[in-house]
C-alpha positions in Angstrom: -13.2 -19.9 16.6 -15.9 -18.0 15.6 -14.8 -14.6 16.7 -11.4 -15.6 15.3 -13.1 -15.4 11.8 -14.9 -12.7 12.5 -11.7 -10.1 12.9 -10.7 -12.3 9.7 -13.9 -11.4 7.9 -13.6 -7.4 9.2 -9.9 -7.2 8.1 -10.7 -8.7 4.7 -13.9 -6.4 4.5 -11.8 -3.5 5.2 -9.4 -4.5 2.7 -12.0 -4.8 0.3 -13.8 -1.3 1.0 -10.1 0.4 0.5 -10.1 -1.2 -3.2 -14.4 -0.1 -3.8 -13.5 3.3 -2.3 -11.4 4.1 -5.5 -15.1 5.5 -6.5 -14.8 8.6 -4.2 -11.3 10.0 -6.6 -10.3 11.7 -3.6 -7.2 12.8 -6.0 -10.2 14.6 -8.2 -11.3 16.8 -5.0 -7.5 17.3 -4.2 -7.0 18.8 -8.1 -10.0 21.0 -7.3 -8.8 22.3 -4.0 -5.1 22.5 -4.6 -4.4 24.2 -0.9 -6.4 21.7 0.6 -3.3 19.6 3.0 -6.7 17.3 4.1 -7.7 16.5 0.4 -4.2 15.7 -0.6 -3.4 14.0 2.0 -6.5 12.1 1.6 -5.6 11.8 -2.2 -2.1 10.3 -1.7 -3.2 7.2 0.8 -5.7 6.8 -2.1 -2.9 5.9 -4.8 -0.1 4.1 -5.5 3.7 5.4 -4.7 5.6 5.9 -8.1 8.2 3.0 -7.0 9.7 3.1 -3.5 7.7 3.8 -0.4 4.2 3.0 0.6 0.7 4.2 0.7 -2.6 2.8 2.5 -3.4 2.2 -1.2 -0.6 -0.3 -1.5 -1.2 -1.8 1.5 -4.2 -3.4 -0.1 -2.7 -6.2 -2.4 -0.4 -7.7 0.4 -3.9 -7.5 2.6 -5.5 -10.2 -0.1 -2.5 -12.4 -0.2 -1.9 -12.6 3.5 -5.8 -13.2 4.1 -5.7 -16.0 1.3 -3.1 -17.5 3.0 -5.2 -17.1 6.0 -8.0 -18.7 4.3 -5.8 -21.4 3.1 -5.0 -23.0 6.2 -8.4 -22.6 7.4 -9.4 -24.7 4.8 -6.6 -27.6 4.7 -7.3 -27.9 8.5 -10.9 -28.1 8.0 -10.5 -30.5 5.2 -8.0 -32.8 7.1 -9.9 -33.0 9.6 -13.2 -34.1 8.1 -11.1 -36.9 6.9 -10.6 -35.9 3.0 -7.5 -37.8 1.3 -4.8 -35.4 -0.3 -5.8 -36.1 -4.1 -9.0 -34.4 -3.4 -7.7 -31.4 -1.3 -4.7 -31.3 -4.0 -7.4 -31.4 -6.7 -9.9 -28.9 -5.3 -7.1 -26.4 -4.4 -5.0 -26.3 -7.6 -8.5 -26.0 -9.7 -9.2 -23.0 -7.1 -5.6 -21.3 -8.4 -6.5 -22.1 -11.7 -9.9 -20.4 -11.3 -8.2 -17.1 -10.0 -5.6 -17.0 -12.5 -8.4 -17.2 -15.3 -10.7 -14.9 -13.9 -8.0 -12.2 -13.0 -6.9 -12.7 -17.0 -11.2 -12.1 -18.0 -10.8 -9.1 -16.0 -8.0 -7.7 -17.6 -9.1 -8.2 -21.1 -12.7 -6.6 -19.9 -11.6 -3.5 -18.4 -8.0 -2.6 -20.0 -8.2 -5.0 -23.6 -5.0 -6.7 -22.0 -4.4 -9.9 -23.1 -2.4 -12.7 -22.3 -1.2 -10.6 -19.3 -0.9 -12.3 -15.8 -1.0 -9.3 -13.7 -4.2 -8.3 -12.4 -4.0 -9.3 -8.6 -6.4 -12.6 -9.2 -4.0 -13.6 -11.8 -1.1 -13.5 -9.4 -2.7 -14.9 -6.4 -4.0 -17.8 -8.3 -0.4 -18.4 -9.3 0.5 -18.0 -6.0 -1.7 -20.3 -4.8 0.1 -23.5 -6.8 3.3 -22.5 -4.3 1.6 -21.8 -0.8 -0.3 -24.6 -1.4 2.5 -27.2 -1.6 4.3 -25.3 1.5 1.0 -25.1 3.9 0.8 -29.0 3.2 4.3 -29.2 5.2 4.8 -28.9 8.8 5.5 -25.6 10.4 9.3 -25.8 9.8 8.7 -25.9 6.3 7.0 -22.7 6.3 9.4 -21.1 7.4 12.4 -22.4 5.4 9.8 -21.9 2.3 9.6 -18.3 3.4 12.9 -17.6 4.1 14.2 -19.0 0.9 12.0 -17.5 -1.5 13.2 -14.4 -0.9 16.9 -15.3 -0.5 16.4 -17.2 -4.0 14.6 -14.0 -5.1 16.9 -11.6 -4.0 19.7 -13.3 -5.4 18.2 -13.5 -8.8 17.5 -10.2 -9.2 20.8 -8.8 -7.8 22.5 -10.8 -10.3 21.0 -9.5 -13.3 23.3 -7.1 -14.7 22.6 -3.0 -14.1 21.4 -1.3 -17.2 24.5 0.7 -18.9 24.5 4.3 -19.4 23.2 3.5 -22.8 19.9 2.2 -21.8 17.1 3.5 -23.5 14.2 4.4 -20.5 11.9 6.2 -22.8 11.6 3.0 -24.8 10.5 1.2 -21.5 7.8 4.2 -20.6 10.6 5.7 -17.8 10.9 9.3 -18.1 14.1 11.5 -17.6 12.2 13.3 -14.9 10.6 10.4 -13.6 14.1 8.7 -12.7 15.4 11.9 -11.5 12.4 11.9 -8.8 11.3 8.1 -8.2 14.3 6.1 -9.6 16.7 4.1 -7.2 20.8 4.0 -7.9 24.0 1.9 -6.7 23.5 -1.3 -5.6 19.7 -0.5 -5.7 19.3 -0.3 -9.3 19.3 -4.2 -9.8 15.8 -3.5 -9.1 15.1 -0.2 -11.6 11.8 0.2 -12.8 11.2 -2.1 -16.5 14.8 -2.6 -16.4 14.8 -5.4 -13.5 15.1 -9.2 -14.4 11.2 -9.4 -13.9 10.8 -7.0 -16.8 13.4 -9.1 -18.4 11.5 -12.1 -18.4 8.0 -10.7 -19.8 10.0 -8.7 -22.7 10.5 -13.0 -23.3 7.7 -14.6 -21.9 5.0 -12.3 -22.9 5.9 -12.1 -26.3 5.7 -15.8 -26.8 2.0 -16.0 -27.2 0.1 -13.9 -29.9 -0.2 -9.9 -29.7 -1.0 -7.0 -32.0 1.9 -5.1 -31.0 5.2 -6.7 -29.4 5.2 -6.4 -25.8 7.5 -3.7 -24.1 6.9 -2.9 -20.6 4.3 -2.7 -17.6 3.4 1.0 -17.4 3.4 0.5 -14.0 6.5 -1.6 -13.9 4.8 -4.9 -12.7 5.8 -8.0 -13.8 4.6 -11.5 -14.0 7.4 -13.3 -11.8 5.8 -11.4 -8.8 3.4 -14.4 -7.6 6.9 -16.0 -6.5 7.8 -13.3 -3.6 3.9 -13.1 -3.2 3.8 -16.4 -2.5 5.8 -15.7 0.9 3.5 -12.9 1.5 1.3 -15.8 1.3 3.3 -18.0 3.8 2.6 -15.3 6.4 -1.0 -15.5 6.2 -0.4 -19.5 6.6 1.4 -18.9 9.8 -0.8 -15.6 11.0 -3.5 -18.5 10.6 -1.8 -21.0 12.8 -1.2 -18.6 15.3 -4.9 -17.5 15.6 -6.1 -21.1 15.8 -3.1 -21.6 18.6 -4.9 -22.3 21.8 -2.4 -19.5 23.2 -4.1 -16.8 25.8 -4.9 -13.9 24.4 -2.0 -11.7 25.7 0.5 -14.0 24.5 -1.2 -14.1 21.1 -1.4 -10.4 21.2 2.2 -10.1 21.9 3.3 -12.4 19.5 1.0 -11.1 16.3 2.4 -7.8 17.4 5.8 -8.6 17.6 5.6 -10.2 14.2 4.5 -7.1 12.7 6.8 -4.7 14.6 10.2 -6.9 13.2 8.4 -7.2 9.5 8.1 -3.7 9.0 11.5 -2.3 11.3 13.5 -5.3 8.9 11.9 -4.2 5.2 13.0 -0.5 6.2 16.5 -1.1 7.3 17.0 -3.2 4.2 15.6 -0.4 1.9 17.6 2.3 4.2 21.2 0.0 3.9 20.7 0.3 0.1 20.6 -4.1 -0.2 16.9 -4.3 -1.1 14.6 -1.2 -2.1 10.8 -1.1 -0.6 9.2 -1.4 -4.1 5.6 -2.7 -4.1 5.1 -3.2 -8.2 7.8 -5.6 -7.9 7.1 -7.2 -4.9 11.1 -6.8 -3.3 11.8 -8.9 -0.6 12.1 -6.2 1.6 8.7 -5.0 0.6 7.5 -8.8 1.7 8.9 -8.0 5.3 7.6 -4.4 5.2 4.0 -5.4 3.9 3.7 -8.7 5.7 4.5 -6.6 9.2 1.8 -4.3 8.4 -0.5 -7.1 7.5 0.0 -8.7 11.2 -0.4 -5.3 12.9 -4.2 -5.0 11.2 -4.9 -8.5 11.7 -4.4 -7.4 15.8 -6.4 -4.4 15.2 -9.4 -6.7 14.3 -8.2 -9.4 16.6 -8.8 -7.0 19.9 -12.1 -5.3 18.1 -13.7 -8.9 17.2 -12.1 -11.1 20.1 -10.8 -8.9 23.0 -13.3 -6.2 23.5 -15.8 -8.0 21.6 -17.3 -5.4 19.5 -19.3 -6.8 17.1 -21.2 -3.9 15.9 -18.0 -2.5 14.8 -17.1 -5.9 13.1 -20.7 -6.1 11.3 -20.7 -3.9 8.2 -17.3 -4.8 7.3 -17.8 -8.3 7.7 -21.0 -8.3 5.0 -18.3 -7.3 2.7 -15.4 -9.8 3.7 -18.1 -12.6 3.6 -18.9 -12.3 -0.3 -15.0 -10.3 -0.7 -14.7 -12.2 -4.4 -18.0 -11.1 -5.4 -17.4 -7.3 -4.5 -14.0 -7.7 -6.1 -15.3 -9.1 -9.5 -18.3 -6.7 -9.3 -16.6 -3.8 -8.3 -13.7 -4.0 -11.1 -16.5 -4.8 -14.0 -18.6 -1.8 -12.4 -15.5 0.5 -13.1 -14.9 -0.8 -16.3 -18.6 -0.9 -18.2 -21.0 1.4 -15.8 -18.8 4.1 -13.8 -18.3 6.7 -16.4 -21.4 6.1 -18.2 -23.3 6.9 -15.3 -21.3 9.4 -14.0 -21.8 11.5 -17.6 -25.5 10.7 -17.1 -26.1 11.8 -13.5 -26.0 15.6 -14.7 -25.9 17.9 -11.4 -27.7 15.2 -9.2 -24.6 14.5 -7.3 -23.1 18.7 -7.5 -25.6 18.9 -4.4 -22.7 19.9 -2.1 -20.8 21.3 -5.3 -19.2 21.0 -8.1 -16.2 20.0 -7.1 -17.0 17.9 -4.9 -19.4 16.0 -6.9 -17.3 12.8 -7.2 -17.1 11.8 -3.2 -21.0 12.2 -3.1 -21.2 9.8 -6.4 -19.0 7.6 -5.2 -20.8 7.6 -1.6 -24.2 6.7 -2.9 -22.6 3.4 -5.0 -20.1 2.7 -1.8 -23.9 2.3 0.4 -25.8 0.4 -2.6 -23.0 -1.8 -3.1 -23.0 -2.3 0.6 -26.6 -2.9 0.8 -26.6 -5.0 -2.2 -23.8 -7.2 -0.5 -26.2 -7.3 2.4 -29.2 -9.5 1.1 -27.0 -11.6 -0.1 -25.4 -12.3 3.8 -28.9 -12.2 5.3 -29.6 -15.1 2.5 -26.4 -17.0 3.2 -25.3 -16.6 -0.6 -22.0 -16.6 -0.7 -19.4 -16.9 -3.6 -16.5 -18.7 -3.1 -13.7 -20.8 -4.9 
């Protein structure tokens, strides 16, 4: 067991140092070196696709979900088997979701002035969390009927909602002319159009229920609050990636079947997207990005399964796993860091950080807080302080 949590600690520690290594702008050095096929390269895995597609970047959010889901089952089994009754597991997890859902609404309001938005990646897993719970209570065929028809139920939803007419006004939902001629999707695909879906439908009701300066119009980046429901599945995997880890399977049989999981995931979420029945769309969390993400999520987790368990490489496993032990901590800390101290900083630094030059000043800035931030995270696992939920 204990090496099994270590590759679950180094995944989520990896996941984590993805989201703190916004700080190096990789997309800044790529605007100074416009040739540069290294630094835009480096510069596109660091952002988010417009709509369809995916990036490392993206790669990040389903990462969290699947590991809570992880975390999830770890934690009923532990509980069940210490002999707690269900109103105090029921009790202690739905206060958990209701923790993350507050936090990630803090958060918001701190860094963008948002309020009464829900969807800041805390806000949606805590919301998640009310559904996965419920299902990871349930035997092992319930997982994957839950699974299964949450996106059905999903896809069916949105492919209902009617297709905006020629008529529609994008500009008035931030979607450009130029931005649909280059990222938008069309035919059957356009059920799930950026702020034009039945997601975005919902939050031009929902959101605009509770009080606002200005009337509430559309995610700029087309996310919507109804996006903890497919999440939720996302979660489901990490519930069943769990179960599989704490199988008492051989390692080659595990390998084999964490593997396979992954391969199917993401061959199924592109053959959906390439038929035209389901686009690969991240900010709306499409069932066929829950296949295509979730596969992805079970190939990393056997990445860190042979480091940690097979060849047994716990130096490797180490640093990342400082930051996967505290990974709500660096998350809080790292968003509120962004928001009050980067640019403030940053202005103040003058040339201390140009030491390899001007342009490339923001990677060297962004190294320096990556290793204090690291370090930081380090006294607290050499004390054993850790914050958790």
């Amino acid at each position: 067991m204990v090496t099994r949590v270590a590759a679950v600690d180094g995944y989520r520690g990896l996941v984590m140092l993805l989201m703190m290594g916004e700080v190096l702008q990789f997309c800044e050095i790529s605007t100074a070196n416009p040739v540069s096929s290294f630094w835009k390269f480096l510069c596109h895995e660091q952002s988010h696709v417009p709509w369809v597609g995916c990036s490392l970047h993206d790669l990040i959010a389903p990462s969290f979900y699947f590991l809570v889901g992880m975390a999830l089952h770890f934690s009923l089994a532990k509980r069940s088997k210490s002999g707690q009754p269900w109103s105090t597991i029921a009790t202690h997890s739905l206060a958990r979701g209701f923790f993350l859902v507050l936090l990630g609404m803090v958060l918001q309001y701190v860094r963008w002035g948002a309020s009464w938005s829900f969807e800041d990646t805390l806000t949606q897993i805590g919301l998640a969390y009310f559904v996965a719970f419920f299902v990871a209570h349930g035997s092992r065929r319930t997982w994957w009927l839950a699974f299964a028809g949450i996106l059905v139920i999903h896809w069916i939803a949105f492919a209902a909602y009617p297709i905006p007419g020629p008529g529609f006004r994008y500009d008035e939902v931030g979607v450009s002319p130029a931005w649909l001629e280059q990222n938008g999707v069309s035919g059957f695909a356009a059920h799930w159009q950026k702020n034009s879906n039945l997601g975005w439908a919902i939050d031009t009701w929902f959101l605009n229920l509770f009080p606002r300066a200005t009337p509430f119009t559309h995610s700029p980046l087309g996310l919507t609050t109804v996006n903890f429901f497919p999440t939720s599945a996302t979660m489901i995997l990490g519930v069943i990636g769990a179960e599989w880890m704490r199988n008492e399977w051989r390692q080659p049989r595990r390998l084999v079947i964490l593997s396979l999981a992954g391969v199917v995931g993401i061959a199924a979420g592109v053959l959906l997207g390439l038929a035209g029945v389901c686009p690969v769309v991240k900010a709306i969390w499409t069932p066929s990005w829950v296949l295509f993400s979730g596969g992805w999520c079970f190939l990393l987790l056997v990445m860190w399964y042979v480091v940690a368990d097979v060849w047994r490489q716990r130096a490797v496993v180490f640093p990342f796993a400082v930051v996967g032990a505290n990974s709500l901590l660096a998350y809080m800390g790292f968003h509120l860091f962004m928001g009050f101290a980067y640019g403030r900083i940053e202005r103040r630094s003058g040339k201390v950080f140009q030491v390899f030059g001007a342009e490339y000043e923001t990677v060297t800035y962004g190294v320096v807080i990556l290793i204090l931030a690291w370090m930081g995270l380090y006294f607290l696992y050499r004390k054993k302080w850790f914050i958790r939920l």
